[in-house]
N, C-alpha and C positions, 0 to 999 in steps of 0.2 A: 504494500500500500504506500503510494506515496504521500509529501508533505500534505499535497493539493487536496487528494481525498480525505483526510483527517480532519480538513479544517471545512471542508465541506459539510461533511458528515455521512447520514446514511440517507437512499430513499428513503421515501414517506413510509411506501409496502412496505419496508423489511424494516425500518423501525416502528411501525404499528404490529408487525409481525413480531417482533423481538420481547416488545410490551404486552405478550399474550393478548393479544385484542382480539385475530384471526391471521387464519395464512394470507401469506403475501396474495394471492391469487384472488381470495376473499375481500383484502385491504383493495386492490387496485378497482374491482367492483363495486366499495363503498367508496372510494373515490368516484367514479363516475354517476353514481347517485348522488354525490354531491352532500354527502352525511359528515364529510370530516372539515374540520375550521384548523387554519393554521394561524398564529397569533392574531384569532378573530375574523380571518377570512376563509371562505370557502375554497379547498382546494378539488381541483380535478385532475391534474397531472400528476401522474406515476413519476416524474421526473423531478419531481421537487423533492429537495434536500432537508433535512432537519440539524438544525444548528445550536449548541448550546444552551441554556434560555427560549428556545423556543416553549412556547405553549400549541399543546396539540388536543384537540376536542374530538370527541367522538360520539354525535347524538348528543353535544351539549355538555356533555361528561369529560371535564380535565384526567388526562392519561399520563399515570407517573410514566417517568424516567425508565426503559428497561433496565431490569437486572443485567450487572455484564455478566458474560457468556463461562460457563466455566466447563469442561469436558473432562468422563470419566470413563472407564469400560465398567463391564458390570456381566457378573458369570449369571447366565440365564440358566434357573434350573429348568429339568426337563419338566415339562408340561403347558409352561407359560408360552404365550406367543408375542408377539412383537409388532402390536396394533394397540391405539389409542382406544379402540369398541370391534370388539368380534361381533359378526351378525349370529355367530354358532354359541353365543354366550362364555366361551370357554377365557379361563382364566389371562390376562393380560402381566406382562412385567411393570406397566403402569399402574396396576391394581395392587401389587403390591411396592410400589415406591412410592404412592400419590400423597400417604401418611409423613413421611420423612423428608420429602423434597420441593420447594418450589417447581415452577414450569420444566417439564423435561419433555424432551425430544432426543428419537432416536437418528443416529447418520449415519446404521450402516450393522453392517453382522459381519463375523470371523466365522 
């Protein structure tokens, strides 16, 4: 990353994403709806950056700060699978982390 990018910051999507709000995919579609305010103004572009001190609304609702990012592995015992919601009901490794951790996401399997 360079100087440039840091002092820019992040998109709008992936720092709405970041702040557990919804996926990027999700954000850039409540952007186009026209639901999110950036210090007070309506934003529609995916392309807009979030800068320090910005204030960002959501539905009128001030959205803290994301937590920064922290990465760990994690030994999946057998049984559990590797989804936020089975449609089969069957047990999730978010089902059991959801008690002892802030937002988690998975980015990948060994």
């Amino acid at each position: 990353m360079s100087d440039t990018d840091e002092k820019r910051g992040d998109r709008i999507a992936k720092w709405l994403s970041r702040a557990g709000v919804a996926s990027r995919r999700d954000a850039e579609r409540m952007l186009a709806e026209g639901g999110i305010k950036l210090n007070g103004k309506v934003v529609t572009h995916p392309a807009t950056f979030i800068s320090p001190g910005d204030v960002v609304q959501v539905n009128g609702k001030v959205v803290d700060q994301p937590d920064r990012t922290r990465v760990w592995r994690y030994h999946k015992p057998e049984g559990l699978v590797t989804t936020h919601k089975d449609p089969e009901g069957r047990p999730t490794v978010f089902d059991k982390l959801k008690h002892q951790l802030p937002r988690v996401i998975s980015v990948g399997r060994l």
